[in-house]
KEDO-914376 format. One record per residue (C-alpha): x negated, y negated, z. Coordinates in steps of 0.05 Angstrom, whole numbers, m for minus. Layout:
# residues N
<r u="X" v="Y" w="Z"/>
...
# end
This chain:
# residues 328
<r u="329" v="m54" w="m521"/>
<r u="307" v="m94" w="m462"/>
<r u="324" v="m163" w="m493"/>
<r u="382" v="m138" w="m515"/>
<r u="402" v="m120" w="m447"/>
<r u="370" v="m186" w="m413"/>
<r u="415" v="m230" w="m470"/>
<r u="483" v="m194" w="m446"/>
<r u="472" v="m213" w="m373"/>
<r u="457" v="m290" w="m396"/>
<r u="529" v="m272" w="m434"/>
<r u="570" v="m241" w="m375"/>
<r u="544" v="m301" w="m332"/>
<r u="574" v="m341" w="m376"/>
<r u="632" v="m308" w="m390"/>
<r u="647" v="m308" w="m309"/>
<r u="629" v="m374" w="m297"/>
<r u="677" v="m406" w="m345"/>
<r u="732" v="m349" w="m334"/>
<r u="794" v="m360" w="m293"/>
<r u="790" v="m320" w="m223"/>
<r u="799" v="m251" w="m233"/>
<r u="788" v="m190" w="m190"/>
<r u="775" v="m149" w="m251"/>
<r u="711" v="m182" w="m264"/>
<r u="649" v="m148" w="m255"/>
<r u="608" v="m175" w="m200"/>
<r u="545" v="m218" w="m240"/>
<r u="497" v="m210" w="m181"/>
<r u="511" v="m132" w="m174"/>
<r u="498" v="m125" w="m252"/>
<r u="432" v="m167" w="m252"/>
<r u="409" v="m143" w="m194"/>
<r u="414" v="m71" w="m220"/>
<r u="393" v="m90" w="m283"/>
<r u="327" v="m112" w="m259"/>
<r u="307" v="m65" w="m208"/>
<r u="309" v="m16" w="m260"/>
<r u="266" v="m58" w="m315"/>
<r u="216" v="m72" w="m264"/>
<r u="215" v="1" w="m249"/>
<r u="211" v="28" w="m315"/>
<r u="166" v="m26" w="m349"/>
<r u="101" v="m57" w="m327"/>
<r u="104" v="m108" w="m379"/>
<r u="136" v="m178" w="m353"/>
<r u="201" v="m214" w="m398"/>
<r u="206" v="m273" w="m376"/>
<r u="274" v="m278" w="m376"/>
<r u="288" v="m234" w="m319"/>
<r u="262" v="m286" w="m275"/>
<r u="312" v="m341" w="m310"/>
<r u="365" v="m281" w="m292"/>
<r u="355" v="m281" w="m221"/>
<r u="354" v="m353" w="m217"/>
<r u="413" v="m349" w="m231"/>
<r u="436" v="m318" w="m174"/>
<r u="447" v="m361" w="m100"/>
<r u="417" v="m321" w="m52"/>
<r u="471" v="m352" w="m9"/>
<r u="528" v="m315" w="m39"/>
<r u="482" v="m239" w="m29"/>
<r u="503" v="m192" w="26"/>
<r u="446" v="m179" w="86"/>
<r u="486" v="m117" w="108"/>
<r u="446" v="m59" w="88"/>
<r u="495" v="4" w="51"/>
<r u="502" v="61" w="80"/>
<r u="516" v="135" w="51"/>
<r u="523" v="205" w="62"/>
<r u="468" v="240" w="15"/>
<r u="484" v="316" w="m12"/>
<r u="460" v="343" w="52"/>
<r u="501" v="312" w="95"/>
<r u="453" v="266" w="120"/>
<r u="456" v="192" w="137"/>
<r u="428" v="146" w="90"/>
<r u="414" v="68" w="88"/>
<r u="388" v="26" w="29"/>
<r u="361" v="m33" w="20"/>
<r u="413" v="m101" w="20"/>
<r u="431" v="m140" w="m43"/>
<r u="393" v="m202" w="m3"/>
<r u="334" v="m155" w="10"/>
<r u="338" v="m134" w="m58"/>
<r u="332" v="m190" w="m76"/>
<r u="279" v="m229" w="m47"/>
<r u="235" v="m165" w="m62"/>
<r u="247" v="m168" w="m144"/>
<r u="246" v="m249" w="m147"/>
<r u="171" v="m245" w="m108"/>
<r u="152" v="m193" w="m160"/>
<r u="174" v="m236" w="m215"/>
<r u="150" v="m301" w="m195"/>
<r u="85" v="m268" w="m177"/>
<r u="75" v="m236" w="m248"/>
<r u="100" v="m312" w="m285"/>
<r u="43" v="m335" w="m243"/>
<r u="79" v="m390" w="m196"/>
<r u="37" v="m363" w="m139"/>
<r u="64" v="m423" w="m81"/>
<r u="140" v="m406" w="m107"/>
<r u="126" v="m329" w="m95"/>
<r u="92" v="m343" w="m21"/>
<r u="143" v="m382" w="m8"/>
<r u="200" v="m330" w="m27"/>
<r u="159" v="m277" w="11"/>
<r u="161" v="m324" w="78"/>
<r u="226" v="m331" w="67"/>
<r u="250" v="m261" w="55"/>
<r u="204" v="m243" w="118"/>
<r u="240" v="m291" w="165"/>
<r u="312" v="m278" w="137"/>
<r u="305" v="m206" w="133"/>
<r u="317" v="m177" w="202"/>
<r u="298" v="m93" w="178"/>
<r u="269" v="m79" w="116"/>
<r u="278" v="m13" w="78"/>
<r u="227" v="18" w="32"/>
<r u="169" v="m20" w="61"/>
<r u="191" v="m80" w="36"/>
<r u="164" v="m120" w="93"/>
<r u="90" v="m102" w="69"/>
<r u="101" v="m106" w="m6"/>
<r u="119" v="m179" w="18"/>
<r u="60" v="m198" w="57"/>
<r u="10" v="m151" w="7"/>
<r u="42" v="m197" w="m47"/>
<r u="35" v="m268" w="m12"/>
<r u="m48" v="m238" w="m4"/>
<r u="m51" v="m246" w="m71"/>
<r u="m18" v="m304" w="m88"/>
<r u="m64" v="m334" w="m42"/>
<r u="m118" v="m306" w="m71"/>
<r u="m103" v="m319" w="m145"/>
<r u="m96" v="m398" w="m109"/>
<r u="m164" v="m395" w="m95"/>
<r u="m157" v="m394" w="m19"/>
<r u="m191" v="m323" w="m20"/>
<r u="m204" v="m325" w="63"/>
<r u="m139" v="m337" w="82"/>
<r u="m114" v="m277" w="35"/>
<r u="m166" v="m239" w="83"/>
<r u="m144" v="m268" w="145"/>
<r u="m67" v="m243" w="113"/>
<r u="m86" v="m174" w="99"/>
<r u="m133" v="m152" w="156"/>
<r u="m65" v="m168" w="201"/>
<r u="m28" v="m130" w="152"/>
<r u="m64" v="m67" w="155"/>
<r u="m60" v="m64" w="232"/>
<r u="16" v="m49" w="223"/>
<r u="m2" v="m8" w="159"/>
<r u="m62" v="24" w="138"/>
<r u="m46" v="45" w="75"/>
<r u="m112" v="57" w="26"/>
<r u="m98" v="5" w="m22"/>
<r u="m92" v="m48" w="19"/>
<r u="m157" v="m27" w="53"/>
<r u="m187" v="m23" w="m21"/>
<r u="m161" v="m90" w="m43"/>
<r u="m188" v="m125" w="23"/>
<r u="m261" v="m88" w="14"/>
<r u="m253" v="m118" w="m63"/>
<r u="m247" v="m184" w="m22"/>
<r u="m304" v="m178" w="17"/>
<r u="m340" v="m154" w="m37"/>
<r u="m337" v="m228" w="m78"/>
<r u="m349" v="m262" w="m18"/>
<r u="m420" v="m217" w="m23"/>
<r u="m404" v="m187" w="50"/>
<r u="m423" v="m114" w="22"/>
<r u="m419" v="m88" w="91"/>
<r u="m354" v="m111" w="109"/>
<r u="m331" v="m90" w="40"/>
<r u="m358" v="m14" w="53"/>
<r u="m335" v="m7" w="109"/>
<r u="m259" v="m24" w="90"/>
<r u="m270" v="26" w="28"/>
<r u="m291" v="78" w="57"/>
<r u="m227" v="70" w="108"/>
<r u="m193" v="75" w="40"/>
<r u="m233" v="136" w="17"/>
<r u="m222" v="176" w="82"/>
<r u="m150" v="171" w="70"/>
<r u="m117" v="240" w="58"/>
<r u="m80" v="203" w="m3"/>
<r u="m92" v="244" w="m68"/>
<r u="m163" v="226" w="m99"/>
<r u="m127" v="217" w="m168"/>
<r u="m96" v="152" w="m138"/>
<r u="m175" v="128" w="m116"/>
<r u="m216" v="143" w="m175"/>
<r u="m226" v="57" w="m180"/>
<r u="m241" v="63" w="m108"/>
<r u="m293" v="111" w="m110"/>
<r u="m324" v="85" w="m174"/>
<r u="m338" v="22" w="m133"/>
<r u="m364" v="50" w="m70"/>
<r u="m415" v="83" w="m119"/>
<r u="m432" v="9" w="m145"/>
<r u="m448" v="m3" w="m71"/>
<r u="m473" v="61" w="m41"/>
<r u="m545" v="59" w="m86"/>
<r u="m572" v="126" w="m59"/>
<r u="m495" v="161" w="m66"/>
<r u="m479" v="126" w="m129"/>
<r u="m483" v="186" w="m171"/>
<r u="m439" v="228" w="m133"/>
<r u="m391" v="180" w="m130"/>
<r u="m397" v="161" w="m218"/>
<r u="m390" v="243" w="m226"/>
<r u="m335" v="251" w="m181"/>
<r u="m299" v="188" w="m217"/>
<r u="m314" v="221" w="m284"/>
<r u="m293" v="293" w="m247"/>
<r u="m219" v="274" w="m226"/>
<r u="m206" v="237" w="m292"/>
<r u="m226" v="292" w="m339"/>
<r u="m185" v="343" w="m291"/>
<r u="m133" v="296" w="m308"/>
<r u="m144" v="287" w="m385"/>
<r u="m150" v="214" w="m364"/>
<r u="m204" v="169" w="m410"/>
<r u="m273" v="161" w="m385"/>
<r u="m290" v="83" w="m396"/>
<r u="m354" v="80" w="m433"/>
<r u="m372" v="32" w="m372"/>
<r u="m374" v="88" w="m326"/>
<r u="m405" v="133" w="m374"/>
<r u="m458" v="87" w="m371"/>
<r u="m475" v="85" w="m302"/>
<r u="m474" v="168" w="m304"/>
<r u="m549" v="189" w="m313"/>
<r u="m536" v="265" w="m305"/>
<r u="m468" v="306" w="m301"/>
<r u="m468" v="341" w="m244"/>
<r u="m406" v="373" w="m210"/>
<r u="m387" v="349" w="m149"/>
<r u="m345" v="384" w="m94"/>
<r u="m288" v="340" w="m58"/>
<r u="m308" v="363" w="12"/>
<r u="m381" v="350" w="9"/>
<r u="m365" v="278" w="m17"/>
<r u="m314" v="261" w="37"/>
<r u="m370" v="291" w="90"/>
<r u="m408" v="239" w="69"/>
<r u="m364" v="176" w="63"/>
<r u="m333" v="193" w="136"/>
<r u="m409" v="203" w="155"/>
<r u="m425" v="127" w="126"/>
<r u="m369" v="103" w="162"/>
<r u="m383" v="135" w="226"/>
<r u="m453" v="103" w="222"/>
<r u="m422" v="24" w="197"/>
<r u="m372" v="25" w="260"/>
<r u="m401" v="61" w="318"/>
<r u="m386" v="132" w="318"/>
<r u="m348" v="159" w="386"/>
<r u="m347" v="230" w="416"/>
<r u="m283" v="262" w="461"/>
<r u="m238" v="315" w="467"/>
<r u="m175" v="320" w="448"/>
<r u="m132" v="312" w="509"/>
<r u="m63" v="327" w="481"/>
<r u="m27" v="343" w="419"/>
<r u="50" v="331" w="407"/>
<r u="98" v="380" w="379"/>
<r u="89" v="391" w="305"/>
<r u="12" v="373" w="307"/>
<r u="31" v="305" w="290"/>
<r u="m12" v="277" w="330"/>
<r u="m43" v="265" w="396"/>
<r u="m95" v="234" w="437"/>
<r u="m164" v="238" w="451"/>
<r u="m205" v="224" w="513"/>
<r u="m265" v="187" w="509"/>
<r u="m285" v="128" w="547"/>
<r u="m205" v="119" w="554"/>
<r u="m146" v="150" w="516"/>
<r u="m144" v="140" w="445"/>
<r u="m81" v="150" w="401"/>
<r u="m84" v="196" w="336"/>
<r u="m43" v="218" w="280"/>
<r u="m60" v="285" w="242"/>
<r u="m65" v="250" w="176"/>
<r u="m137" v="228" w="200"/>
<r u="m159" v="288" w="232"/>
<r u="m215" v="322" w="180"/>
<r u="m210" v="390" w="181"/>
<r u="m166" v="455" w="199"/>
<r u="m106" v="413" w="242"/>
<r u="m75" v="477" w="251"/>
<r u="m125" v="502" w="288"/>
<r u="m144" v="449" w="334"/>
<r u="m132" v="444" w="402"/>
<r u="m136" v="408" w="460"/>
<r u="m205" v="413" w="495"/>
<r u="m244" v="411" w="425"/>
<r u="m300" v="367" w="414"/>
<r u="m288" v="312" w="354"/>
<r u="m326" v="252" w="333"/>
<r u="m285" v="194" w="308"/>
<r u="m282" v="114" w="301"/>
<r u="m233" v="71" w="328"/>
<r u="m197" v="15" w="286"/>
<r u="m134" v="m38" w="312"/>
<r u="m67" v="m12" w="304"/>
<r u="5" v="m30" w="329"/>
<r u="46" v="13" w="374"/>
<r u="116" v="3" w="336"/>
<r u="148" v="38" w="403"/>
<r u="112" v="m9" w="450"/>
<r u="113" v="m74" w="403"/>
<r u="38" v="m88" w="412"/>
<r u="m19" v="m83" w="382"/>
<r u="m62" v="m16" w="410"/>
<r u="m129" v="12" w="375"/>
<r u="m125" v="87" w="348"/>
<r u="m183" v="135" w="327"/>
<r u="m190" v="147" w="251"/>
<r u="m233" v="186" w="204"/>
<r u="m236" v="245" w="263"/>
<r u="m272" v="312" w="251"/>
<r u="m277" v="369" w="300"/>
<r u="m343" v="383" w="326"/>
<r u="m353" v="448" w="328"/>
<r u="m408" v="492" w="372"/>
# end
């Protein structure tokens, strides 16, 4: 019933517009809006006239205070604005109706208007204005947008999608390197199983174990096995998910200059720490490769270092990654 419910909202627009002022009117921008958020949620295909739905809303007449509410625990909660809102669903829309220089330029302006962004708004916006610039053929400068992205968020699909990047531009190295920071992410492997099928197209004497593990997590997860990647299979063999991940953060160790310390502290809640090498080097648990709980400061580790941003400090830092305990 989704035209059904995209024709009513062209309806009450019109039946506010031309209506007398009353305070019993439902607000338009609330309803469409809400509407929309939900569509986009629930359906992956693109109607068209959702976008002609928000245009019809003045971002003008849209609230920047963000609402806040007790949840059922008692707990303070804060959501997203309707102007955050929506500048987030117009850049979706505009990017899936293909006006790529209208999206970047809603992004920008979402990112300069926007003063704190809920949800991780902020880097769905600059992910999205990546790939506008991309599908605008101006492929480096949607690398130049995305490698200062993931500095302030390393999240494995925007390492995959820049390694993709690389990849066209036939810098295989580069591109390894960035998916393998994606691989050694401790992100469930269901989410990767694109990702590891294309380190295998790059990692010759691995690509096997990679095509089996593919194969592996999508029959675990009655998923389809393209005939594509059946293909590239030359014997099933069963592959374990800790010898595999061994051997990407082993890869990656050897593309970016392995380091060796010691862990020098650990905060409360192993949720991270830092390790001393040739200077202090931040951490977070979620790249530390093996039994956290049992770590401790003193132990050995090997890691690599990559840029990062201190968010308390406001500056840009470098952090140790893909970090496994050396044990003797």
């Amino acid at each position: 019933y989704e035209d059904i419910v995209l024709d009513k909202l062209f309806l009450l627009h019109e039946i506010i517009e031309f209506a007398e002022q009353d305070s019993q009117l439902p607000s338009f921008n609330y309803c469409a809006l809400s509407v929309i958020r939900v569509l986009i949620k629930t359906n992956k295909s693109y109607n068209g006239k959702m976008l002609s739905i928000i245009n019809l809303i003045d971002p003008e007449d849209l609230s920047s205070i963000p609402t806040q509410y007790t949840d059922h625990a008692g707990k303070e909660r804060e959501t997203a604005s309707d102007k955050e809102t929506y500048f987030q669903l117009k850049s979706d829309l505009l990017f899936r109706d293909k006006q790529y220089e209208d999206c970047i330029l809603c992004c920008t302006t979402a990112i300069d208007e926007i003063e704190n962004f809920h949800y991780d708004n902020n880097i769905w916006l600059e992910r999205r204005v990546a790939l506008a610039l991309d599908n605008l053929g101006h492929i480096d400068d949607a690398i130049i947008t995305l490698k200062k992205l993931i500095v302030i968020s390393d999240k494995w699909f925007l390492l995959y999608e820049l390694g993709k990047f690389y990849l066209r531009k036939n810098e295989t190295n580069q591109a390894l390197i960035f998916m393998l920071r994606a691989a050694c992410t401790k992100d469930p492997e269901k989410m990767k199983v694109k990702l590891i099928e294309s380190i295998g197209d790059i990692l010759i004497d691995l690509a096997q174990e990679n095509y089996n593990f593919a194969r592996q997590i999508r029959e675990e997860n009655d998923w389809t096995v393209s005939q594509t990647l059946n293909n590239k299979i030359s014997a099933m063999t069963p592959i374990r998910f800790v010898d595999i991940r061994k051997h990407w953060i082993t890869i990656l160790h050897n593309k970016v200059g392995v380091k060796h310390g010691r862990i020098l502290k650990i905060f409360p809640g192993h949720r991270g720490g830092f390790i001393q090498a040739d200077k202090p080097y931040y951490f977070q648990y979620k790249n530390f490769f093996g039994k956290s709980d049992l770590s401790k400061v003193g132990d050995n580790v090997d890691f690599v270092i990559v840029e990062s941003f201190d968010k308390k400090k406001q500056q840009n830092t470098e952090e140790a990654i893909a970090i496994i305990p050396i044990r003797k």
